[in-house]
N, C-alpha and C positions, 0 to 999 in steps of 0.2 A: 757388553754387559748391560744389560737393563736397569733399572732404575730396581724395582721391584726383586731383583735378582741380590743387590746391592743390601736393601733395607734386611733381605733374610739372613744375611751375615753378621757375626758379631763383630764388636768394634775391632779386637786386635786382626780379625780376619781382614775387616775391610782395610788397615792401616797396610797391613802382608800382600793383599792386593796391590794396594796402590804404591809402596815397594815394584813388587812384580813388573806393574803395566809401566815405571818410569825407567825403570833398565831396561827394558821391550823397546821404548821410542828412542831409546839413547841408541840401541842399536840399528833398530828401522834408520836414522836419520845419519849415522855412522853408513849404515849400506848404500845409502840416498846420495852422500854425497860420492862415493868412489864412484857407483856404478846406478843407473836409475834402477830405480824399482819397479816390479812389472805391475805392480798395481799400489803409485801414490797414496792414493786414498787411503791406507793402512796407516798413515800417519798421523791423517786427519782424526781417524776412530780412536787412535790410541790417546792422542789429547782429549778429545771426547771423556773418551772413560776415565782419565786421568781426573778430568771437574768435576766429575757426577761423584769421583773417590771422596774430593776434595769436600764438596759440598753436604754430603752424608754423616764426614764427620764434624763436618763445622755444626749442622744440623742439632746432631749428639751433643758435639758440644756445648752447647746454648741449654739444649732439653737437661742437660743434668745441672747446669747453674741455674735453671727456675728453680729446680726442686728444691 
């Protein structure tokens, strides 16, 4: 997910998102360890998108305590 993909969501979407993508990596890294995965790097992206969640709403958060 893009950054810009991210900003076009409302807050509770992006919170439901970032739900989403942390039971996604719980499972990727559940599969990871029994058996490898055919392409690691899917865990790497999913933390990725995990921060970008993380950061979007800390973002929000701050923009609504200036106002």
């Amino acid at each position: 997910m893009k950054n810009d993909e991210i900003r076009a969501l409302s807050t509770e979407e992006v919170q439901q998102k970032l739900q989403e993508e942390q039971q996604a990596l719980q499972k990727l890294k559940f599969a990871h360890a029994i058996s490898p995965l055919e392409n690691p790097m899917k865990i790497r992206f999913a933390r990725k998108n995990i921060a970008r969640l993380h950061t979007e709403i800390t973002a929000r958060n701050k923009a609504s305590e200036n106002k």
